[in-house]
C-alpha positions as CSV (number, residue, x, y, z in Angstrom):
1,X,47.9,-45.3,28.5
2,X,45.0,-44.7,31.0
3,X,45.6,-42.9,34.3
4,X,45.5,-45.1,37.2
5,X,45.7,-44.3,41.0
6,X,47.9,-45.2,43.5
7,X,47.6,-45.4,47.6
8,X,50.2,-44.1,49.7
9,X,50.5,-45.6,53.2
10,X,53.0,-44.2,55.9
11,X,52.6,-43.0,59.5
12,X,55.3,-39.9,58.8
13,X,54.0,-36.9,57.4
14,X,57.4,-35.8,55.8
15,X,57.5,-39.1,54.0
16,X,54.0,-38.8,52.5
17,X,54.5,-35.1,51.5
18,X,58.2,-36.0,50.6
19,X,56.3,-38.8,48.0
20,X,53.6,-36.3,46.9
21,X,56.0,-33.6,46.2
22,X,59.3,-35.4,44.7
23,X,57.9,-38.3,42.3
24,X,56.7,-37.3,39.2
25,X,53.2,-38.8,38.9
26,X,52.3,-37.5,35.4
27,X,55.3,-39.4,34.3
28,X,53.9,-42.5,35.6
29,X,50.8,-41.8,34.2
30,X,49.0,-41.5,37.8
31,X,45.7,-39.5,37.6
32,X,45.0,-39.2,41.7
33,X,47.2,-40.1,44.7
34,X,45.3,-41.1,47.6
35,X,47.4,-41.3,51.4
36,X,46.8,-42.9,54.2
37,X,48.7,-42.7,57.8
38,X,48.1,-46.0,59.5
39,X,47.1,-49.7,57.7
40,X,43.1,-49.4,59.0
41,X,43.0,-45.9,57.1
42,X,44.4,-47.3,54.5
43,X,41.9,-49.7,54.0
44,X,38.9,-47.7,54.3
45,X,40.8,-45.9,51.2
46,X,41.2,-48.6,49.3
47,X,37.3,-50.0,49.7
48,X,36.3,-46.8,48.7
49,X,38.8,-46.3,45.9
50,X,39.9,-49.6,44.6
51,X,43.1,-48.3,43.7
52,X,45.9,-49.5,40.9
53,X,49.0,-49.4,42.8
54,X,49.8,-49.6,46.7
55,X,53.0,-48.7,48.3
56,X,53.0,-49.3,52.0
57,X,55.6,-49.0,55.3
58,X,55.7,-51.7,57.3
59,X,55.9,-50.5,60.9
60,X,52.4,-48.5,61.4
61,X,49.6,-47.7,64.3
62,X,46.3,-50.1,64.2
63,X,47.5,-51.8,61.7
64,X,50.5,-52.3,60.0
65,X,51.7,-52.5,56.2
66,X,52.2,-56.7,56.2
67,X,48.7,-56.8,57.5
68,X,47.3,-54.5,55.7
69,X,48.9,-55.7,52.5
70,X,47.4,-59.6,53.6
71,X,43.6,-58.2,53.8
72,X,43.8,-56.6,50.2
73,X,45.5,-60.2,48.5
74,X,42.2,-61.5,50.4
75,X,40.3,-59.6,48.3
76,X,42.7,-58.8,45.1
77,X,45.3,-61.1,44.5
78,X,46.8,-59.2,41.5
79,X,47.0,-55.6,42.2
80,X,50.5,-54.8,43.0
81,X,52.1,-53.8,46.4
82,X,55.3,-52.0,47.1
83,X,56.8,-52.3,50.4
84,X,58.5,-49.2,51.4
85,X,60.7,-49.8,54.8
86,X,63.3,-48.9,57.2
87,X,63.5,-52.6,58.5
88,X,65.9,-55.4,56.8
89,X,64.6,-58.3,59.2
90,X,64.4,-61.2,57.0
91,X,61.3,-62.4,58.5
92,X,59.5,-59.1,57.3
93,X,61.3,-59.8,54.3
94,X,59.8,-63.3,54.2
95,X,56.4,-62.4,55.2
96,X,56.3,-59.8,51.7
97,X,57.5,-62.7,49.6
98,X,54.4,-64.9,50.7
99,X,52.2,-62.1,50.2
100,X,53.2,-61.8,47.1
101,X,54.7,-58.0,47.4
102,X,55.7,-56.5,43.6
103,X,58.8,-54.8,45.3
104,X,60.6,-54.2,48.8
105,X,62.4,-51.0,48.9
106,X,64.5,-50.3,51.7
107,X,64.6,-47.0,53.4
108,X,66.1,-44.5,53.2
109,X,65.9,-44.4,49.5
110,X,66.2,-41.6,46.9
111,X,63.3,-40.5,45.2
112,X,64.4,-41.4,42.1
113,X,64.7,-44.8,42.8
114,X,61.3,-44.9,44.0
115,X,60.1,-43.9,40.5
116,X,61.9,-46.1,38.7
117,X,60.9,-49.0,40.9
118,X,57.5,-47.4,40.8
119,X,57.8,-46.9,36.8
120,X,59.2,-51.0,36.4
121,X,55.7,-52.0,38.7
122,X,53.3,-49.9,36.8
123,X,54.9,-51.2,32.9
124,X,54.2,-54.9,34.3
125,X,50.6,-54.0,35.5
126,X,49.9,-52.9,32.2
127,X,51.7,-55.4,30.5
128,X,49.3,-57.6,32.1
129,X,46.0,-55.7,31.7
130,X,47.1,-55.4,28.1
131,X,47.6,-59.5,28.0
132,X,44.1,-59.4,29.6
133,X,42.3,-57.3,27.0
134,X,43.6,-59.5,24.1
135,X,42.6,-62.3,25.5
136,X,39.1,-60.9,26.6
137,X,39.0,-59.7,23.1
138,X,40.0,-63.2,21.6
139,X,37.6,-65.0,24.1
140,X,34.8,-62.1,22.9
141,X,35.4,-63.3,19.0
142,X,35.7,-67.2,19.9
143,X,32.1,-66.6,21.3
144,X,30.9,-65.2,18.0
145,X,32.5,-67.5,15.8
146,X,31.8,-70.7,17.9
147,X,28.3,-71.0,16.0
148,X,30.2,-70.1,13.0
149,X,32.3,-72.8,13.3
150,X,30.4,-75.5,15.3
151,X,27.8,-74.8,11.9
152,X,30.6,-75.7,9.3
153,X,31.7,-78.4,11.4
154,X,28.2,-80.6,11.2
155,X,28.1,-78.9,7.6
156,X,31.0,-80.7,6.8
157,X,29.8,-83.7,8.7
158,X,26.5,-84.2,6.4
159,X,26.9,-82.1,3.9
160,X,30.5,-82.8,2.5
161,X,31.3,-85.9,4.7
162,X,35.0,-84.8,5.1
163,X,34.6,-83.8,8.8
164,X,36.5,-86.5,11.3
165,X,35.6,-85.2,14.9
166,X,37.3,-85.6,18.0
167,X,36.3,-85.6,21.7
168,X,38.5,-82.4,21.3
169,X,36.5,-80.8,18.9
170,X,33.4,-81.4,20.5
171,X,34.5,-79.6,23.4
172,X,35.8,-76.6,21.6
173,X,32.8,-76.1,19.4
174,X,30.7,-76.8,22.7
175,X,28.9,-79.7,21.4
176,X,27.8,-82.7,23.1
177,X,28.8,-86.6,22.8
178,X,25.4,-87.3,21.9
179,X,26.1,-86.3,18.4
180,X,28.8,-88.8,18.1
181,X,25.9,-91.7,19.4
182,X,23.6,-91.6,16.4
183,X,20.9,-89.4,14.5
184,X,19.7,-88.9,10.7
185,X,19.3,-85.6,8.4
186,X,16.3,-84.0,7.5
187,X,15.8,-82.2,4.1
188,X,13.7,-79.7,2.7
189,X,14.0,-78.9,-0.9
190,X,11.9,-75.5,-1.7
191,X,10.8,-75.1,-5.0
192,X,11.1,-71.6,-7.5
193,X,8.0,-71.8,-9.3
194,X,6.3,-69.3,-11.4
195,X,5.3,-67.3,-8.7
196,X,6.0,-63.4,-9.4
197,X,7.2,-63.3,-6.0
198,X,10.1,-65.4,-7.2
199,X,10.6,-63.3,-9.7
200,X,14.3,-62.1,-9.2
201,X,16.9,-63.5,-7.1
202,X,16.7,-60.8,-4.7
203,X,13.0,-61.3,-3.7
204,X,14.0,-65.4,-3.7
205,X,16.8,-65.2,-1.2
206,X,14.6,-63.3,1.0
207,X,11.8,-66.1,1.1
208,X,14.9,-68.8,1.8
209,X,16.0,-66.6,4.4
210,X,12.0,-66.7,5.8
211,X,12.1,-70.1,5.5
212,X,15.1,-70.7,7.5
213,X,13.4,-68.6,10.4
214,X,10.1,-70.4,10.7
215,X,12.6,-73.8,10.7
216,X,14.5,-72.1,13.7
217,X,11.2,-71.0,15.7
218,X,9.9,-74.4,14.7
219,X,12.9,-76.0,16.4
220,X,12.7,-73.8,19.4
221,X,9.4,-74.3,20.4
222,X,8.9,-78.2,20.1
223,X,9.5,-79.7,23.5
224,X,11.5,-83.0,22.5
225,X,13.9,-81.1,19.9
226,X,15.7,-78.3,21.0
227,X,19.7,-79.1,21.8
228,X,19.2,-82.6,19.8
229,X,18.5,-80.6,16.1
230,X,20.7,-78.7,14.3
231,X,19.7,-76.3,11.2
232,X,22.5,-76.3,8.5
233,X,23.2,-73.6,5.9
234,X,21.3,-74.4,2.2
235,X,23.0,-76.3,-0.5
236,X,21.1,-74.6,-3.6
237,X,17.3,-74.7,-2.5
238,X,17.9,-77.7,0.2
239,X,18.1,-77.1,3.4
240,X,19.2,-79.6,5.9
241,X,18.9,-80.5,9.5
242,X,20.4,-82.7,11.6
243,X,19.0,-84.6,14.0
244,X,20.6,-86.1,16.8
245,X,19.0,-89.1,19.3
246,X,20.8,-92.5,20.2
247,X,17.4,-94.2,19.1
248,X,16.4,-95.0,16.2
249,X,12.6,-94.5,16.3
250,X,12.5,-91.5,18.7
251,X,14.8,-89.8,15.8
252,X,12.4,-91.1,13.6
253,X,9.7,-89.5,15.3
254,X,10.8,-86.1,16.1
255,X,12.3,-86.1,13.0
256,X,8.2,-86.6,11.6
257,X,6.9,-84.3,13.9
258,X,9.6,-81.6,12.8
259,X,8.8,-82.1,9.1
260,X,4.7,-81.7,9.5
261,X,5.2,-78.4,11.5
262,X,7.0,-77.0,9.1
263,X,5.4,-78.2,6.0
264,X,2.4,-76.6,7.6
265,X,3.9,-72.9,8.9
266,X,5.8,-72.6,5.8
267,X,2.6,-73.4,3.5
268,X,0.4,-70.8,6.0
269,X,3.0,-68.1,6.0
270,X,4.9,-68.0,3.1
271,X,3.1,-70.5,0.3
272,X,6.3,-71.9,-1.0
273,X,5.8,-75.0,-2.6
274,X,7.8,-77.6,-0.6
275,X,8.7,-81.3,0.2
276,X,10.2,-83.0,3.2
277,X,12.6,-85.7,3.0
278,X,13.5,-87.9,5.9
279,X,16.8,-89.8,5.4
280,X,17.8,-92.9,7.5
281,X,18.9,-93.3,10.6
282,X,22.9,-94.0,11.3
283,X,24.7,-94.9,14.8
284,X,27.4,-93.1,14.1
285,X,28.6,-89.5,13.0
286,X,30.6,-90.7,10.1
287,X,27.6,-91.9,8.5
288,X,25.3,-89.0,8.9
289,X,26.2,-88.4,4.7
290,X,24.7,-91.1,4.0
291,X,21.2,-90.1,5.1
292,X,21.8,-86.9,4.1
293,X,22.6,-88.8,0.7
294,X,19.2,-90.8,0.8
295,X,17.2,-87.0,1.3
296,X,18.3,-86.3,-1.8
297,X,17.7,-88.9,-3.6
298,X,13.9,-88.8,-2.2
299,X,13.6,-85.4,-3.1
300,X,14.6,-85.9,-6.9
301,X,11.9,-88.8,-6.9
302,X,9.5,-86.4,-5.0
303,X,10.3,-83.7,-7.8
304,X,8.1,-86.2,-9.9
305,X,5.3,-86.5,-7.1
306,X,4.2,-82.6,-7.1
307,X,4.8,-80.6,-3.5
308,X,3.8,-80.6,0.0
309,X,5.1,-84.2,0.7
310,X,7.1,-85.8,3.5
311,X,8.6,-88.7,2.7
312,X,11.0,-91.0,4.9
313,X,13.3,-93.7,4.0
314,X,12.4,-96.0,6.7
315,X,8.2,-96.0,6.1
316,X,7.5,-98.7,3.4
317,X,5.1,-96.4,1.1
318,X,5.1,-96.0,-2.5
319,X,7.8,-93.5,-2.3
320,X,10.1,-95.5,-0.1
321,X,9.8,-98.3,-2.0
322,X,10.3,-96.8,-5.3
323,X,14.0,-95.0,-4.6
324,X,15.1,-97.5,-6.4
325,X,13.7,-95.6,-9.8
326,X,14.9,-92.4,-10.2
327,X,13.4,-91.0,-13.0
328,X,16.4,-88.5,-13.9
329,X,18.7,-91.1,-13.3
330,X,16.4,-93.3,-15.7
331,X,16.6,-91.2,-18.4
332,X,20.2,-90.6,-18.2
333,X,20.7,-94.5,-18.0
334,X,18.2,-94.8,-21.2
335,X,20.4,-92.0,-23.5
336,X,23.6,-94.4,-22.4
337,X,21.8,-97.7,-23.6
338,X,20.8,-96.1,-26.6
339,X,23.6,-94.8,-28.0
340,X,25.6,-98.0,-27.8
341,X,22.8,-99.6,-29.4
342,X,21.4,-101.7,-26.6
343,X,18.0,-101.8,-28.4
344,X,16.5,-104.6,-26.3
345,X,17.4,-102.8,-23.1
346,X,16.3,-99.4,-24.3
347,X,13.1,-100.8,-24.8
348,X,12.8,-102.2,-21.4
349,X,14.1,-99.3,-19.8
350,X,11.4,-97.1,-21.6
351,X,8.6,-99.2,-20.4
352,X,9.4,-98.9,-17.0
353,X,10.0,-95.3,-17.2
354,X,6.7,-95.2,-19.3
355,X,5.1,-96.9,-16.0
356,X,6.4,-94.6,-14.0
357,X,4.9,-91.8,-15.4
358,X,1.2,-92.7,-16.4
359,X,1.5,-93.6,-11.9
360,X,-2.0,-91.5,-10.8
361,X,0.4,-89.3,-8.7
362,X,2.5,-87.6,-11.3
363,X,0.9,-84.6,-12.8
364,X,0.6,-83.5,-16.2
365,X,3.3,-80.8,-16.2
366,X,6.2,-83.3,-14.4
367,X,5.4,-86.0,-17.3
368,X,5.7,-83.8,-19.8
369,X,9.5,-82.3,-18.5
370,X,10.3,-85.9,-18.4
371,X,9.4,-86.0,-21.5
372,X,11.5,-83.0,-22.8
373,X,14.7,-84.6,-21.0
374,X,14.5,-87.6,-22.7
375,X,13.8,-86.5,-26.4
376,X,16.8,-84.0,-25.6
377,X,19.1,-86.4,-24.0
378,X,18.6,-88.5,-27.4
379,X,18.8,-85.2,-30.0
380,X,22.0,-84.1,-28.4
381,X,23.8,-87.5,-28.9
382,X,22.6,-87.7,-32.7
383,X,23.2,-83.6,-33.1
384,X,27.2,-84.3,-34.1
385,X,27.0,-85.9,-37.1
386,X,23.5,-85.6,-38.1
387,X,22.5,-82.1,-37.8
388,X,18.8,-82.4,-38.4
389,X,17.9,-84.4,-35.7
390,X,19.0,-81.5,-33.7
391,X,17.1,-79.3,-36.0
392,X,13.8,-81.4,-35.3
393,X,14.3,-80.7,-31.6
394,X,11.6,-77.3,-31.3
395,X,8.6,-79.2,-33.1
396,X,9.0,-82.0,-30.3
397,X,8.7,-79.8,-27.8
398,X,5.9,-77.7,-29.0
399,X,3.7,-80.9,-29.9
400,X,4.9,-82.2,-26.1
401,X,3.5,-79.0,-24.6
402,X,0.2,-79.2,-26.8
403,X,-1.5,-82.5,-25.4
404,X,-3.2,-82.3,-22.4
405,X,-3.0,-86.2,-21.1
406,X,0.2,-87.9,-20.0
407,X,-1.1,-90.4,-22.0
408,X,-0.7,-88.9,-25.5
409,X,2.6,-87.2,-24.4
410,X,4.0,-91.0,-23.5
411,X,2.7,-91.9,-26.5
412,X,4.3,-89.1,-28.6
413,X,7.8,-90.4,-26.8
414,X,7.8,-93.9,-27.6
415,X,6.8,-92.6,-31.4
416,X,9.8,-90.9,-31.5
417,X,12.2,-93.1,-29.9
418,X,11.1,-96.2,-32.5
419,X,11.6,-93.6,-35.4
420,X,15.4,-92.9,-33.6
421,X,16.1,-96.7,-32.8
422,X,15.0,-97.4,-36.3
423,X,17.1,-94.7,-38.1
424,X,19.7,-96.0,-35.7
425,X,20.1,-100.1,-36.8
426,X,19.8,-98.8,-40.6
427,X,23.4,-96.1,-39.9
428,X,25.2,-99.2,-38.3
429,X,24.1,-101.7,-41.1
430,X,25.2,-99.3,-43.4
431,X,28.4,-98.7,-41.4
432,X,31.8,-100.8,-42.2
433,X,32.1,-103.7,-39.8
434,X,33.1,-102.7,-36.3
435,X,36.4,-104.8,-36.1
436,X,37.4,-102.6,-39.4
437,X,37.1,-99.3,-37.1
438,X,38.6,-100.8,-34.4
439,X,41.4,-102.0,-36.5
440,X,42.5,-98.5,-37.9
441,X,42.0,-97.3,-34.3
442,X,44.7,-99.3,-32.8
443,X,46.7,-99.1,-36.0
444,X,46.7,-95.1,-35.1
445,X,48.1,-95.9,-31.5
446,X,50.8,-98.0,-33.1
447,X,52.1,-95.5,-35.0
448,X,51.6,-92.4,-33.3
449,X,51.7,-93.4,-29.8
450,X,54.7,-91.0,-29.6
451,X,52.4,-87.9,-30.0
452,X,49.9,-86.5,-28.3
453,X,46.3,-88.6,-29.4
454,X,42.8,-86.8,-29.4
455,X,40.0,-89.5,-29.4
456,X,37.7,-87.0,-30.6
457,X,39.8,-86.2,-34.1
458,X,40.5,-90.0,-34.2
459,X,36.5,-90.7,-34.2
460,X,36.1,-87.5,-36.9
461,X,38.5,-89.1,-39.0
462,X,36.8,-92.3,-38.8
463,X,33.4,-90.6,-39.7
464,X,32.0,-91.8,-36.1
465,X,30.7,-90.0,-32.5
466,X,33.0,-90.2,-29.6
467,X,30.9,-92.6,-27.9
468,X,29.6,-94.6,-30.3
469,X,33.2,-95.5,-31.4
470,X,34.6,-95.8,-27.3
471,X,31.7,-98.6,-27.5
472,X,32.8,-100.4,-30.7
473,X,36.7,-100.3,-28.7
474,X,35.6,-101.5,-25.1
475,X,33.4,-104.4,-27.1
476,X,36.4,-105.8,-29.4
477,X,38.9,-105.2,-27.5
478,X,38.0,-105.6,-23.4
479,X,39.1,-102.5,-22.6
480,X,38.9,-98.4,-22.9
481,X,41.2,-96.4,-25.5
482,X,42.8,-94.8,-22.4
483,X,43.9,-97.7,-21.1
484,X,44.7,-99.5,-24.3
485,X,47.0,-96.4,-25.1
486,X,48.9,-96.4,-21.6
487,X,49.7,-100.2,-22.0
488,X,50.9,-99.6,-25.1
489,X,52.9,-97.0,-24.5
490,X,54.4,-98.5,-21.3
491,X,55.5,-101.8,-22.9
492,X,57.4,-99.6,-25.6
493,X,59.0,-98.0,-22.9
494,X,59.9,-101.3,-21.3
495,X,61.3,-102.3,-24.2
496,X,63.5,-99.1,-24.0
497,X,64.1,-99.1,-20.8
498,X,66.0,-102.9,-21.3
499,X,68.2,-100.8,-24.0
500,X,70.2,-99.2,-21.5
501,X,70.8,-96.1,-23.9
502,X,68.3,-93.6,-22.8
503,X,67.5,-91.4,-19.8
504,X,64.5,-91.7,-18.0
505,X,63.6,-88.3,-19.8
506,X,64.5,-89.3,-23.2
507,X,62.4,-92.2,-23.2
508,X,59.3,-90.6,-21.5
509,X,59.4,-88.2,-24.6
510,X,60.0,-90.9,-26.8
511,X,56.7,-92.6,-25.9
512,X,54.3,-89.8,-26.0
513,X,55.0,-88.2,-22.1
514,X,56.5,-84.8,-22.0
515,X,57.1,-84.7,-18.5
516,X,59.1,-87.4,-16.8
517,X,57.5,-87.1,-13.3
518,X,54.1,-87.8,-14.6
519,X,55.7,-90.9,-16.5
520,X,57.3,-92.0,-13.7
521,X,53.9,-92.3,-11.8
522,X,52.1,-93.8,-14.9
523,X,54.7,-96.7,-15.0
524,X,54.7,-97.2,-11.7
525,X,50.8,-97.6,-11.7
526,X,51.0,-99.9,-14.4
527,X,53.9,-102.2,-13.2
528,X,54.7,-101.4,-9.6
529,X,58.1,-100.4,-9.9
530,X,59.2,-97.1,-11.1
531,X,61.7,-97.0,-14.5
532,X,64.8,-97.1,-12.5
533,X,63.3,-100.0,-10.1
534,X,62.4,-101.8,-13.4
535,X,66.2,-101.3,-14.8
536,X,68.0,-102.9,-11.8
537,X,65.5,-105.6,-11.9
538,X,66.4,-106.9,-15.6
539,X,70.0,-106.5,-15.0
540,X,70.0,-109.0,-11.8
């Protein structure tokens, strides 16, 4: 405990000395003991000395322990006073209570009942200076962690789009109600070339974390920004902002101004190559995802661009207006198509995608990655049942990565994929009619539908590729394996069920469900009654 000091105020000598001598101040944990004869005295003291504790008389020269105990609540309403009196009169009695006295001892008193009343006074006092320091110490770490948590909050808000804010939560994470009127996100995707300063992760994180400080000095110093932009944590190499402004345009246009300045600090200063995505504007904070959403999108298009671009969803430039062809997404479309045999489409697709990248804009190197995705998007799906396609693979690569025009690389590609959707129509001429696979597939679930099914060992048995054979299903029969199964299985159990000789446990395991719970729900999914729902139904 620290040592405090207390103020002793009485106009007769024996009872100061009597108080000095008789109490037992090292007890109380009292460092100095100050005295005083009359209430004026006694307040020059307590200017001077600001002490812990006061214990007064009443009846004093000058001024007198009631007044003297008014002017310090005037100017400390917490520190506590003891009364220490010969008089009883209520109205003095009174007076203490509405100054707010800690105790009113009558004298005479013993000494030891002085220090215990003294003792009781000074445990409260620091009962409440220790209340105090935890919650100065609780208000000192809510000040830290605000930005911590106001940051995940809009994190959550664009990032993750599971944030629902309140006027509440504004107010704790000390945010404004302009973000709740409209703004759009800002995105810019950093790219790890082959730069030996990227070399390890070390030296990488270190140029992210530059990056993030010219964005934040960026911020600071344009005039229409600051309070209405927020900088986000990175998602991988992306690293959003938020922008906040009621208006559409004016977001629109800070939002531009932002992007240039930091395209052109970050290019001067560090000579990361970089692109700037400017998502849509949204009127409400819900939405924000969704232009954080579009950035994305832009950037993956942009990957296909080369660097140092800004790009905004709302201009109508050839960017803009081509987020509606993704090249990734193209070429994970074009390995679907293909492999259910959709020849007419695959070729379609490829031409567009073979537009896309002989465009002027698309450099040499970005053609011919797309070009590696592709060929091994199409390898992988032959690699399970015919291993040399796989094998083939390396030469593909190595004779991508030889020509030096887009042109001869596109033209390698289409070579290839005629060669594949040729080698493909001859394997399902060859193959037994589809119906026949499809046949033996469901004869399987009729007869095993009691244990538990792998699709894969049904399609190895049948000498065919997981997807390939979920095709041939969905096109005779309407409708996924999965869901074929679960029918099945469910109108087995109905027929059970109407048997009235099972438990609900006995027949989940008797259709192929080892736990009853999770049969239960699956029943219920597919009929809209659970099994005992479905019992008292047929019975009525």
């Amino acid at each position: 405990m620290i040592g405090m000091n207390i103020l002793l105020v009485d106009d007769e000598e024996h009872v100061i000395d009597g108080l000095r001598e008789m109490i037992d101040w090292e007890a109380l944990h009292i460092d100095r003991v100050f005295t005083a004869a009359d209430g004026e005295e006694a307040w020059q003291l307590y200017c001077s000395h600001r002490p812990d504790v006061v214990l007064t008389d009443v009846a004093m020269p000058q001024m007198n322990g009631l007044e003297l105990s008014a002017r310090i609540r005037r100017e400390d309403p917490h520190v506590p006073i003891v009364i220490l009196s010969g008089y009883d009169d209520f109205e003095y009695a009174r007076e203490a209570v509405h100054l707010s006295v800690s105790r009113y001892i009558l004298k005479p008193a013993v000494f030891t009942e002085i220090q215990e009343m003294l003792a009781e006074v000074i445990g409260d006092l620091e009962a409440v200076r220790k209340q105090k320091q935890y919650a100065d110490e609780f208000s000192r770490q809510m000040k830290h962690s605000i930005p911590l948590l106001r940051e995940q909050l809009l994190f959550d808000l664009v990032v993750t789009g599971g944030a629902v804010v309140t006027a509440e939560q504004l107010r704790f994470h000390q945010l404004e109600d302009e973000l709740m009127t409209g703004g759009l996100v800002v995105t810019i995707g950093l790219y790890r070339t082959d730069d030996a300063r990227f070399a390890s992760e070390r030296d990488w994180q270190l140029f992210k974390f530059s990056v993030a400080n010219i964005v934040s000095e960026t911020i600071a110093a344009a005039d229409d920004i600051p309070g209405g932009c927020f900088l986000l944590r990175y998602v991988e190499d992306r690293l959003p902002l938020l922008v906040i402004s009621m208006n559409a345009g004016e977001a629109v246009l800070r939002a531009r101004r932002l992007a240039e300045a930091v395209l052109e600090s970050v290019t001067r200063h560090l000579g990361i190559e970089l692109n700037v995505a400017i998502g849509g504007w949204f009127g409400k904070a819900g939405q924000y995802r969704a232009s954080y959403v579009q950035c994305c999108d832009m950037l993956r298009s942009l990957d296909f661009e080369g660097y140092h671009r800004i790009v905004s969803a709302d201009e109508e430039n050839d960017y803009a207006a081509s987020m509606a062809y993704d090249p990734l997404k193209a070429i994970r479309l074009l390995s679907g198509t293909f492999r259910q045999g959709g020849w007419g489409e695959t070729a379609e697709m490829w031409r567009e995608m073979r537009g896309a990248l002989l465009r002027e804009s698309v450099p040499l190197g970005v053609a011919q990655i797309a070009a590696i995705s592709l060929m091994s998007g199409l390898t992988l799906e032959l690699a399970e049942e015919e291993r040399e396609n796989a094998n083939r693979f390396l030469p593909i690569v190595q004779d991508i990565y030889k020509h030096r025009s887009k042109e001869a690389v596109v033209q390698l590609v289409e070579d290839q994929l005629n060669a594949l959707l040729e080698q493909f129509r001859q394997r399902e001429s060859q193959q037994r009619p589809s119906h026949d696979c499809v046949r033996k597939l469901i004869e399987q679930i009729e007869s095993r539908f009691a244990e538990p099914l792998s699709f894969s060992e049904l399609a190895r048995q049948l000498h065919m590729t997981r997807n390939h054979l979920s095709y041939l299903f969905k096109r005779e029969t309407g409708t996924s394996f999965i869901a074929y199964l679960t029918s099945y299985r469910i109108e087995r159990a109905k027929e059970l069920l109407n048997a009235n000789r099972y438990m609900i446990y006995e027949i989940a395991e008797k259709v192929g469900y080892s736990d009853a719970a999770y049969f239960s729900r699956v029943f219920k999914n597919a009929t809209g009654v659970c099994p005992l729902e479905y019992t008292h139904s047929q019975r009525q």
